[in-house]
N, C-alpha and C positions, 0 to 999 in steps of 0.2 A: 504494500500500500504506500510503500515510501521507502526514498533510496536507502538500500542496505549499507551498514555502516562498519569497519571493522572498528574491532574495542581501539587497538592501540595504534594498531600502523597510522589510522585515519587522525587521528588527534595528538601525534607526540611526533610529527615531524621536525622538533622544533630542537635546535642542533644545542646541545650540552643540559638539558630540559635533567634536573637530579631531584627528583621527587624523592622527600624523606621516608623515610620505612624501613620496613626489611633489606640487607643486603640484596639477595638473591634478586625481590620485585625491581630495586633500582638495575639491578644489571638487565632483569627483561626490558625495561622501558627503556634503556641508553641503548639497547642493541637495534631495538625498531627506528629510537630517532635517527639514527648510522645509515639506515636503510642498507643499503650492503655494502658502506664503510668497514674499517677495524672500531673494535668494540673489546670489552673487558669479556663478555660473554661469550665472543667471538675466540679469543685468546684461549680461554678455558676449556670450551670443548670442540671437540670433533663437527663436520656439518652432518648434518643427518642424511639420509638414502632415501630419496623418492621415486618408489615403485608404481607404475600404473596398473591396478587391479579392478577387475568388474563384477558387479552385481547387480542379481537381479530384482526390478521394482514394476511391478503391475506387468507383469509377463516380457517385460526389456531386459536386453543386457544394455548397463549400463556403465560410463566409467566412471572412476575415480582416481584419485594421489593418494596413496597412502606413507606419510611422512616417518621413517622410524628412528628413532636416535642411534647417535653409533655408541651409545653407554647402553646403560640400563632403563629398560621401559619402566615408567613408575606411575602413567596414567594412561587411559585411551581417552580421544575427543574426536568426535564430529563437527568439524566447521560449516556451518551451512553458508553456502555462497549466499542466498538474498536473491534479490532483485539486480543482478550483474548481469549485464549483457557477456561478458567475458566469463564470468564461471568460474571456473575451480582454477583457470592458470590467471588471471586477475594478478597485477602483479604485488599490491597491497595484500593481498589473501594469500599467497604466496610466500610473503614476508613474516608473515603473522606464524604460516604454517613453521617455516623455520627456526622463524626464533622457541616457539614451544616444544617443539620436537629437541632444541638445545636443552632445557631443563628436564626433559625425562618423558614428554607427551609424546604418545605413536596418534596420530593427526590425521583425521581422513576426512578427504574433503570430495564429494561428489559431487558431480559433473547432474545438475537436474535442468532439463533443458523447458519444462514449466516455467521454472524460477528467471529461464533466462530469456523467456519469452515476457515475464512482467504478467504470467498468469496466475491469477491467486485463486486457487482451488484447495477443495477440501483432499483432492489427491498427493498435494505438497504433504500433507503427514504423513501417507503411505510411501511417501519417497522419502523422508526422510527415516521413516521407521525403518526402513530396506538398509539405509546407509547405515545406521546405527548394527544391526544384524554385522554385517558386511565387517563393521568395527569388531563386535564381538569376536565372529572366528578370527581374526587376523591380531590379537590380543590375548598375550596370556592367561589363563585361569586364574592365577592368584591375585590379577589386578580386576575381578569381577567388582568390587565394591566403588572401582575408581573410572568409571567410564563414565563418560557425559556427552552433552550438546553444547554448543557454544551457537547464537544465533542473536543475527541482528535486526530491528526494528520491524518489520511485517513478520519475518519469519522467522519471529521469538513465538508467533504465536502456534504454527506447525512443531516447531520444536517442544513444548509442554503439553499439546496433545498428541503427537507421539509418546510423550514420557509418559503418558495416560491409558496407552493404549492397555488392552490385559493382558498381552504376552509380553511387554515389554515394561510392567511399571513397575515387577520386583526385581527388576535388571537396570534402570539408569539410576545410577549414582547420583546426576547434578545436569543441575540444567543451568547454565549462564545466559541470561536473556537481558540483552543492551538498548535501550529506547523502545521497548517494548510497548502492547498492548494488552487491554482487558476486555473493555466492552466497547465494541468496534462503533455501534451507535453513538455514543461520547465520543469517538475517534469521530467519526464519518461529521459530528455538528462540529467541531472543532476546526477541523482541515476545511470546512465550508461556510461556517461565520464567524470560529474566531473565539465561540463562546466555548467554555468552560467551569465543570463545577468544580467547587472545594469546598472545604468543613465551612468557609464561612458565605459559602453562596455562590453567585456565579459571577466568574471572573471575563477580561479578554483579553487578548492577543494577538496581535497581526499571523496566521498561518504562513508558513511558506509556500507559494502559488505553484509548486512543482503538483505539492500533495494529491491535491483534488483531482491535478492532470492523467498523475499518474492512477491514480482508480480510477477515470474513465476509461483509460486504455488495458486497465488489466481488466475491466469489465467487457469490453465491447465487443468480446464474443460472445457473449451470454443475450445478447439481445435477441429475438427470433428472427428479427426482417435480418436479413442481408446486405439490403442498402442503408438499412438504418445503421451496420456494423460497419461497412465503408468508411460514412460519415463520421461516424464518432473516431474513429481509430485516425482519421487526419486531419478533424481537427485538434484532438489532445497532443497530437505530433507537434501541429503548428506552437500549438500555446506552451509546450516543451521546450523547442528550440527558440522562439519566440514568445517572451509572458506578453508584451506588450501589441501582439497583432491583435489586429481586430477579424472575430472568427461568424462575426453575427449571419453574414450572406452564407458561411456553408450548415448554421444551425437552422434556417430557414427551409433546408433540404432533409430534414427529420423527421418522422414517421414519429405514432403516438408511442410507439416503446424507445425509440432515443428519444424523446424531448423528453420522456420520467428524468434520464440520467441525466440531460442538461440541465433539466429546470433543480436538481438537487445541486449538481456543483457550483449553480451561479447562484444559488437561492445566498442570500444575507443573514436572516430571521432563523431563532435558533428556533423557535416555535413554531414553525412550521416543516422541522425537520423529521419531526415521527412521522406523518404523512405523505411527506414525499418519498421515504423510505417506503410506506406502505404500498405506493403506486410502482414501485417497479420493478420489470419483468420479475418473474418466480425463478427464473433458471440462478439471478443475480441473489434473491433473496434469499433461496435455499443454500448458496453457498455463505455468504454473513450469516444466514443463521451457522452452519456447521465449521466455522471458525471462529467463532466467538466463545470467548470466554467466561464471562459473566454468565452464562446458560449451563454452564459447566460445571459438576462439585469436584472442585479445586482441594476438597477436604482427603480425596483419595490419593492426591500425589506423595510419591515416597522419596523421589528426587530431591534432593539438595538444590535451593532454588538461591541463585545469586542475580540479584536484580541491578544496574548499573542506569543511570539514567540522569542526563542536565534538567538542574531547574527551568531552564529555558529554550526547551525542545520546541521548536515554531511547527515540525511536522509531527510529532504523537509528543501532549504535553505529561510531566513527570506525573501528574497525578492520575495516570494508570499505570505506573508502576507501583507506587503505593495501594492502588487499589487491588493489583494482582498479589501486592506483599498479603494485604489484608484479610483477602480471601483464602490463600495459602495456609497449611499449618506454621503457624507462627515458629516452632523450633527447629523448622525446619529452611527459615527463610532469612536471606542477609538483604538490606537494600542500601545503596550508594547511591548519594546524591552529588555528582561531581560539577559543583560550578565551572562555569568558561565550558562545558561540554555541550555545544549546541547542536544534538543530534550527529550528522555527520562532518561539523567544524569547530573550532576551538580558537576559543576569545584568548590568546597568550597571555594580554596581562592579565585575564581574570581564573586563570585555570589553577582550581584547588588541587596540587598535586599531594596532598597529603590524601585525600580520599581517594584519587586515583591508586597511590601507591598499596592504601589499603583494600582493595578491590581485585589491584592483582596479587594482593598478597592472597587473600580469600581463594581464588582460581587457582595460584599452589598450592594451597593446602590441600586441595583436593588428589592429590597424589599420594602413593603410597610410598612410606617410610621408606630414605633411604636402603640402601644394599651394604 
């Protein structure tokens, strides 16, 4: 629903960037800012072995990278690519993969060509439940308690219902989910007027105008006319590459099932937002309904749930992350609230590297005791 974001490559570009903390977390975070500089991390260990292995999801073979350290395995993670045209060789994702796989993660990161189409379906958890299997065999048995997801912004939300599924919910460890969401309708008024609620009522916010773009294009095949999927699919192109074109002459070529979806993203009024939700196509509704979360008893998760999220997220704001904290088993859930993290950019002078630092220290811990 909104640009995938990696945790650290995308926000620590920032050259000698020493966030206090843990040794180890400072050495992860100096290695990504290096991007493939020398580094203290870099010094210390070996580069890890990327293997290209595949597996199978909804009757495909599929590929993947699976990143293994040249020491000892001491975690398994699935990186879910996102919403990346580029996928699994991305070269930030790429980054990310290595420097973890340096502290002890074997790292698989699959190749989902849904995700890389910008389509958001309730099949992205069957892909990613696939990947995660995929992790299991290629992961030793005695790190069964330290396998997880690592997932950013839309597809934090595949990732926790995968960890939901029933064959797989007494098997993942930890879900790390970054600019996440909870109840995609508070997403969906947010990203279209701005409006937002909190404990003390409803707030606002300027959205970032990709947002709404980007859900009409990952919808716009769910519409049933054809021409009304044409239409939509160029002009959310246009208002992508351009925010500032004026698109009114090709929304005049809409059919009554694209005008539901335009008249949602251009609506203003956060109250009249349940209703235009209600008006459009079923094929759109039933998939928000079956990725949402807030519909969901969240009270079943056994996952290790580390939530990461800027107070001033303009495309999904922090308070569904709290909201996913709250519906979560509380002893089970960590949330970070990292100023200067604006979804997928980072305010230098205002970035609290001390909650960064303790965020990825949290994402190490989840590895098993040295060898």
């Amino acid at each position: 629903m909104a640009r995938w974001a990696l945790l650290l490559a995308g926000i620590l570009l920032l050259a000698g960037c020493r966030p206090p903390g843990g040794a180890e977390a400072v050495r992860v975070l100096e290695d990504l800012a290096a991007e493939g500089g020398p580094s203290r991390l870099k010094a210390r260990t070996e580069p890890p072995v990327r293997r290209e292995i595949t597996f199978t999801a909804r009757g495909a073979e599929q590929p993947a990278d699976l990143y293994v350290p040249a020491g000892p395995s001491r975690a398994g993670l699935v990186l879910v690519p996102g919403l990346a045209e580029r996928g699994r060789r991305d070269p930030r994702l790429v980054a990310l993969a290595r420097t973890l796989a340096r502290v002890g993660f074997r790292v698989l990161v699959p190749d989902l060509p849904g995700l890389r189409a910008f389509e958001v379906r309730r099949a992205n958890v069957t892909d990613v439940a696939a990947a995660y299997r995929a992790l299991d065999r290629h992961t030793p048995d005695r790190l069964a308690d330290h396998l997880g997801i690592a997932a950013f912004s839309y597809a934090a939300g595949p990732a926790v219902l995968a960890a939901l599924e029933p064959g797989l919910r007494a098997r993942v460890g930890f879900v790390v989910a970054v600019g996440g969401y909870y109840d995609l309708a508070a997403v969906i008024t947010f990203l279209t007027t701005g409006a937002y609620r909190t404990e003390g009522g409803w707030r606002h916010a300027e959205p970032h105008p990709y947002a709404k773009w980007a859900f009409v294009l990952s919808n716009a095949e769910l519409v049933p006319d054809a021409r009304d999927r044409r239409f939509l699919e160029q002009l959310a192109r246009e208002k992508l590459n351009r925010p500032s074109v004026d698109i009114s002459a090709l929304a005049a070529n809409l059919g009554e099932g694209g005008r539901t979806v335009y008249c949602l993203v251009t609506n203003g009024e956060r109250e009249r937002v349940p209703a235009l939700l209600a008006d459009l196509p079923a094929p759109i509704r039933r998939q928000l309904t079956a990725l949402d979360l807030a519909n969901k008893d969240l009270s079943r998760l056994r996952a290790r749930l580390l939530l990461i999220h800027g107070p001033d997220d303009r495309l999904i704001p922090v308070t569904q992350s709290r909201a996913l904290a709250a519906a979560a088993p509380a002893a089970r859930v960590r949330l970070f609230e990292v100023e200067g993290l604006v979804h997928v950019d980072v305010e230098p002078g205002r970035l609290d590297r001390r909650a960064l630092a303790r965020a990825v220290g949290a994402l190490l811990a989840q590895r098993a005791a040295a060898p």
